[in-house]
N, C-alpha and C positions, 0 to 999 in steps of 0.2 A: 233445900234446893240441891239435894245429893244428885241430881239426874243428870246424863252424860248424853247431849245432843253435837251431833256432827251434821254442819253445810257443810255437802261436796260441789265446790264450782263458788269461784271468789268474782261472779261478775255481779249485775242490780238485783236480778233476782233471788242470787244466794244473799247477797249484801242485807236487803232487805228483810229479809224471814233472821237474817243474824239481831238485825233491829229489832223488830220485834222481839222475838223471844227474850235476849237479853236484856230489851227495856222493859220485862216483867221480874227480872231478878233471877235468872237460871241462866249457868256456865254455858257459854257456846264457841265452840273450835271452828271455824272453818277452815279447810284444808282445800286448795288451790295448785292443778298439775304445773301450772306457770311459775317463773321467779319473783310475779309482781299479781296482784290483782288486777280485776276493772281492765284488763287490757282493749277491749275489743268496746267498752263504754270512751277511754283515750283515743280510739282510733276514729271513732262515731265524731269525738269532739274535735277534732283535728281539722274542720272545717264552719265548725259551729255548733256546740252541744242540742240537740234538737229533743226537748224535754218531752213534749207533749204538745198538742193544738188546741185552739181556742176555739173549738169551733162547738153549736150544741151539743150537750152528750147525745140525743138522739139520734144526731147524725155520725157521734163520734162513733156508737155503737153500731151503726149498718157499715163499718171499714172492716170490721170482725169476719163480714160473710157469713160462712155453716156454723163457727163457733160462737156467735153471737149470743144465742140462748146464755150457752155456760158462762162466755165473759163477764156480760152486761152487769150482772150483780157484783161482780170483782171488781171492775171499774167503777161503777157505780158509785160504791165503799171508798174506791180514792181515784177522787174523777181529776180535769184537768184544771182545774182550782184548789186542791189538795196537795196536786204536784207541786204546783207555784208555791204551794205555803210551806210544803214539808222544803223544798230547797232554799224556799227562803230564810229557813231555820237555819241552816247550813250554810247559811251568809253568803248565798248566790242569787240575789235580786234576778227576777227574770222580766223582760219585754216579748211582747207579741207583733212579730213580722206581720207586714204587709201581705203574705200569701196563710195567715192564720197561727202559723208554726210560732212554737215559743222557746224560745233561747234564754240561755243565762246571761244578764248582761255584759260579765267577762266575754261571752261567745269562746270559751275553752269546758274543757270537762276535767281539767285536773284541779284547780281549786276545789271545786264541789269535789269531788273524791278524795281530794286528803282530808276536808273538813269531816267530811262522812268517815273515815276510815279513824280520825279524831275522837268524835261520840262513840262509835262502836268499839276504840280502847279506852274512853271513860268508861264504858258500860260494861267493859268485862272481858269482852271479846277475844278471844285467842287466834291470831293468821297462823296457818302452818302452810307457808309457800314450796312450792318445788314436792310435794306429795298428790301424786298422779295415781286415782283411785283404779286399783288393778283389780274391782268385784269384790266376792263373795266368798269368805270359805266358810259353809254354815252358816248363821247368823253372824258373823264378825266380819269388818270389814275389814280390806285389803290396803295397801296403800305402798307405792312404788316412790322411795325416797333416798335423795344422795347419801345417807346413812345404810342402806336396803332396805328391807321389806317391813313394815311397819300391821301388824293386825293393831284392830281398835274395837274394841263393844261399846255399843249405844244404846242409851234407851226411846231414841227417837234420832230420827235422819230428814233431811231435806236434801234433796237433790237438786240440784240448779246446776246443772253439767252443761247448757247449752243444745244446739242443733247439731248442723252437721256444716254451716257456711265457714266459712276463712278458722279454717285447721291451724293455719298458724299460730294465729291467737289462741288456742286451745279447747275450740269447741270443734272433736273431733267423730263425734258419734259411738265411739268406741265402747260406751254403756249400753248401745244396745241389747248384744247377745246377751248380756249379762242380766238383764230384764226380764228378755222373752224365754230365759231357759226357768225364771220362776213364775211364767205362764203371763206374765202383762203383755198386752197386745202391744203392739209400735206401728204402727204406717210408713211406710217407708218414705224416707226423706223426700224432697223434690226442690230444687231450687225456685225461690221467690224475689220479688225485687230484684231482676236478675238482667242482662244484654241477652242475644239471640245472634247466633249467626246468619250471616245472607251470604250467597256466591255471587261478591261483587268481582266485578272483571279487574285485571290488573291495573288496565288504565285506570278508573273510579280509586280505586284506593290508593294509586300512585298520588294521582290529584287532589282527595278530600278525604284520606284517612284524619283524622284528629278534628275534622273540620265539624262546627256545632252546626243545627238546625235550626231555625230560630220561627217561634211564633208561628207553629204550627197545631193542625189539630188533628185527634185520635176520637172518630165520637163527639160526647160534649166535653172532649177532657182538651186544654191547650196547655203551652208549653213547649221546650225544645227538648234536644235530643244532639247524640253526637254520632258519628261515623266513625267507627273502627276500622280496621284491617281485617276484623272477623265479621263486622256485621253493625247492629247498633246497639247502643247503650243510654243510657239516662232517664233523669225525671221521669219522664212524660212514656218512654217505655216502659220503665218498672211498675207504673200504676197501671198501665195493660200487661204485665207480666203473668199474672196469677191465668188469664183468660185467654192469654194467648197458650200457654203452659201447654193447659186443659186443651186446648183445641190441637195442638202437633200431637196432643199422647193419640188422637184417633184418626189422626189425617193430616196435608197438606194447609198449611195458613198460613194466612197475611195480613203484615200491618200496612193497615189501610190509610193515608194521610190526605189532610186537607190542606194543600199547600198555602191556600189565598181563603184562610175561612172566613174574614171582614168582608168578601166577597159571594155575591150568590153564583151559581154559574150561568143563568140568562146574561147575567151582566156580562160576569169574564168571555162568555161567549160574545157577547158583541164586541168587546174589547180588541179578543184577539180578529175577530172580523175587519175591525178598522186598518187591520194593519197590511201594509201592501204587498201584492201575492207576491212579488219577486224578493221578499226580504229575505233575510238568514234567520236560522231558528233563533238565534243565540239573539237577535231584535224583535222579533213578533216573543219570546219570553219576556225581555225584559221591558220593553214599552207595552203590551197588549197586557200582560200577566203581572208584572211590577217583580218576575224572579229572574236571579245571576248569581252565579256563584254555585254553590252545591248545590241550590233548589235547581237550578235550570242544570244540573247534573247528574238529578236525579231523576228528571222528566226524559234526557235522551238513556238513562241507563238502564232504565223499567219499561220504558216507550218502546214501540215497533215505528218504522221508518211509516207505515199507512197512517197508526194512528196520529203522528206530528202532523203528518200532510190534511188532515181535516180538523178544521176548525172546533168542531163541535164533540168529537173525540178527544182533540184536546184538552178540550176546555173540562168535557168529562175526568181525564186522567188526572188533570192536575188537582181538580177536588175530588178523587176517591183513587188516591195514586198504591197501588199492590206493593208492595216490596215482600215478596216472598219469605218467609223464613225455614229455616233447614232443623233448628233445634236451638234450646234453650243450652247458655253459656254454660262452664263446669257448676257443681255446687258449692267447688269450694269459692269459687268467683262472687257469689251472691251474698248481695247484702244478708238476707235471712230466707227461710225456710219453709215451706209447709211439711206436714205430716211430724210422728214424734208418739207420745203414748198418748192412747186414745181415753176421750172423754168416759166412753162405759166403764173405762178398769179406775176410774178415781171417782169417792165419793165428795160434797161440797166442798172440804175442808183441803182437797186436792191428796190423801192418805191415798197411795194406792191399796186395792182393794186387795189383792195378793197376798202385801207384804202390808200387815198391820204395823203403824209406827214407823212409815216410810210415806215421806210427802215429798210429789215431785212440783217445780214453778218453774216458769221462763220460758225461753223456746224446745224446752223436753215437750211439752204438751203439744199436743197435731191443732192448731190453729195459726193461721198467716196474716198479715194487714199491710199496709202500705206505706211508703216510707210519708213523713209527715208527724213523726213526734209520737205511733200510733203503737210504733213495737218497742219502744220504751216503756211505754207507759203502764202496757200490760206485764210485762216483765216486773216490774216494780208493781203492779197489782198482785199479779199470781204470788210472788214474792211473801208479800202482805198475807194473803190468804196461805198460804202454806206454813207461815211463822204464827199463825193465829191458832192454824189448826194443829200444831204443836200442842201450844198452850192448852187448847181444847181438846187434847187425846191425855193430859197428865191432870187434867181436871182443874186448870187454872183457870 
């Protein structure tokens, strides 16, 4: 076991391919540009570790979208019952929410990562934190460390460097050039999971910045959503994030809401019918419509003064209400990513094809999914797959 493997990038997806490899008995270093690892897995858990979903794999696998093809067989390999047992090794018993998502029953992500970070120093494993992979010279690797400049030869690399979302945590794109001058193709990033600004007026945001949405719908998709000072944000956006994306890259669009979706609108239409022609808007909303508050704030701030004054206009706006959008929040804002190196330049085992004995996993690779336990899980897939294809390039 004389062979010298380097993971660059200390989050699931380097962590993972570390697992592997070393639980077949060969030396593995990973080197991480942060003071700690897992930061950005911490930060995920900081409101409830969201492992994976319990929902069929065949539905798990249409959350993939274009990557699905490639995924499916990587998930597949360690699906969302795999997940639950490999953490459950790791003495983080998991439960499955009420909206399908599965947490650790702590509901933190630091236990499970020191446990993990435990086995991978039974197993062998070497952290070299605060070394910030500075490329290539030749075949040897670079590495920018409080000591200075560190070269390293390997006989095999995984790459788990991350996307391009929240820089601070250390997934900062910064491997790209560094790829494409050895000819691997890269997609350029795009924020995913992400808010969107709208030009709300100052009064609106004076009044209901921070203010939630509640129990509303997108489509057949429900759930809420919050108001910013830039626009909107949450759940129920970020699962239209990818589609709305795509649709500002070629034009004008809007998210389209259904304020009263328990309602059809022949009803809301008679509803608001009943109500008496001399009332105030802010009483034909909330007795005719059942909204106050931001909902009936959002109907005068996307409304025309015509269409309030008619009934049936109304009643339309409130179930297909426009709210304009001007553009997708920064990248570095976004939960996760599309785009990254493309599926042509890796063969199965995820090796790019470039650079033989160089395997990339995580959000390097140009596929997106939705928040719901779905980019975890890949990431700990690709992970898998990259640490296998190690084994499988030295003929283990």
């Amino acid at each position: 076991m004389d062979k010298r493997i380097a993971i660059i990038g200390g989050g699931p997806a380097g962590l993972m391919a570390a697992e592997v490899i070393s639980g077949a008995g060969y030396p593995v270093t990973v080197y991480e540009g942060m003071p700690t690892v897992g930061r950005k897995l911490l930060m995920a858990g900081k409101s409830g570790l969201n492992l994976t979903h319990a929902e069929a794999m065949g539905d798990f696998f249409s959350r993939f979208g274009d990557a699905k093809e490639r995924l499916e067989p990587m998930l597949g390999a360690f699906d969302n019952e795999a997940v639950r047992e490999w953490a459950a090794g790791l003495g983080s018993e998991t439960f499955v929410g009420s909206s399908g998502r599965v947490f650790p029953t702590a509901m933190k992500a630091s236990p499970l990562l020191r446990s993990w970070l435990g086995r991978l120093e039974g197993q062998g494993v070497i952290l070299r934190t605060r070394h910030r992979w500075a490329g290539f010279e030749g075949e040897t690797l670079v590495f920018e460390t409080p000591e200075g400049r560190l070269s390293v030869e390997c006989d095999a690399v995984v790459l788990a460097l991350g996307g391009a979302s929240w820089p601070k945590l250390g997934s900062d794109a910064a491997w790209v050039p560094w790829l494409e001058a050895r000819g691997v193709g890269v997609a350029p990033f795009r924020p995913a999971n992400c808010g969107f600004d709208v030009a709300w007026s100052e009064h609106f945001i004076e009044r209901f910045a921070g203010a939630p949405v509640k129990a509303v719908a997108v489509g057949s998709s429900r759930g809420e959503f919050v108001i910013s000072r830039h626009g909107v944000e949450g759940s129920l956006i970020y699962g239209q994030s990818g589609v709305l994306r795509d649709a500002l890259e070629v034009g004008p669009a809007a998210l389209v809401l259904d304020l009263v979706p328990d309602r059809t609108r022949e009803r809301l239409e008679r509803d608001l019918a009943r109500q008496p022609a001399k009332a105030s808007l802010s009483n034909r909303l909330r007795k005719g419509a059942g909204l106050d508050g931001v909902k009936a704030g959002l109907v005068r701030e996307l409304t025309s003064e015509a269409v309030r004054g008619d009934v049936s206009a109304l009643a339309g706006a409130i179930k297909a209400l426009a709210v304009p959008l001007l553009r997708p929040r920064p990248i570095a804002e976004a939960i996760s990513v599309a785009g990254g190196v493309g599926w042509s330049g890796v063969d199965t085992r995820l090796m790019l094809k470039e650079l033989p004995g160089v395997f990339v996993a995580g959000e390097m690779l140009d596929w997106e999914a939705p928040t719901g336990g779905y980019l975890l899980s890949a990431c700990l897939a690709t992970g898998r797959v990259a640490g296998r294809g190690v084994l499988d390039y030295f003929g283990a």
